[in-house]
N, C-alpha and C positions, 0 to 999 in steps of 0.2 A: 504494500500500500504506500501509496506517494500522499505526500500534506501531513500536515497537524491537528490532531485532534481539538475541536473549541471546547470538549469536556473536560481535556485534562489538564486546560490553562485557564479553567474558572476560575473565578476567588472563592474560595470557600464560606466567608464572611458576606457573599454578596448572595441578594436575594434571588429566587427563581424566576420571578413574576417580571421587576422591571428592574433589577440588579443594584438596587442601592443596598448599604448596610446593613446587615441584620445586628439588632442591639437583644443581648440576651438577658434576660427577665429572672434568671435564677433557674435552679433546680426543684422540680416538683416532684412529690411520691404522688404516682399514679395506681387506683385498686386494676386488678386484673385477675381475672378467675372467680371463684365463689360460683353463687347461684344468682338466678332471675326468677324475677314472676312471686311464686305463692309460695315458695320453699321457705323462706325464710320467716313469715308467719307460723308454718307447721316446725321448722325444725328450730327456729332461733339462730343465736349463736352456731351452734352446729354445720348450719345451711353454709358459715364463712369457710370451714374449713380448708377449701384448695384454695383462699383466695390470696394475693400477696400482691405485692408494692412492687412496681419499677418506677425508679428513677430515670425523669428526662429533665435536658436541658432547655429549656421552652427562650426561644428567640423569636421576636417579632421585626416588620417592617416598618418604619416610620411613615414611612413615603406610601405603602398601596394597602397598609395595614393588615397585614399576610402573616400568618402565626405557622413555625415552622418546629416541630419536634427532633431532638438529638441526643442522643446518648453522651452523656455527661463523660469530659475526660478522666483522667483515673485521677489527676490532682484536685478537679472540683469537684 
């Protein structure tokens, strides 16, 4: 293949939509797993058991207001 790829000389810090800045908002624990619906009426607490937290690094755009999720680096 002849050329360069415009993927692999993105910015990483730049947005998808209209490529300004993305400014990052912090780290949030997100639920994931557990149950829906009526289980948690019948079962309670119980109904949580497979549920558990991931952490994302939430960055938004200033400019087209685009909310973009990331896996948090290992120091933040």
């Amino acid at each position: 293949m002849t050329g360069s790829s415009d993927l692999g000389q993105r910015d990483v810090d730049a947005c998808l939509r209209c490529g300004s800045t993305l400014e990052s908002m912090g780290v949030d624990e997100f639920r994931v797993g557990g149950t829906t619906g009526g289980w948690k009426l019948l079962f309670g607490e119980w109904a949580e058991l497979g549920e558990g937290m991931l952490k994302l690094e939430v960055r938004a755009c200033s400019n087209c207001r685009q909310v973009e999720f990331r896996v948090p680096s290992e120091g933040g």
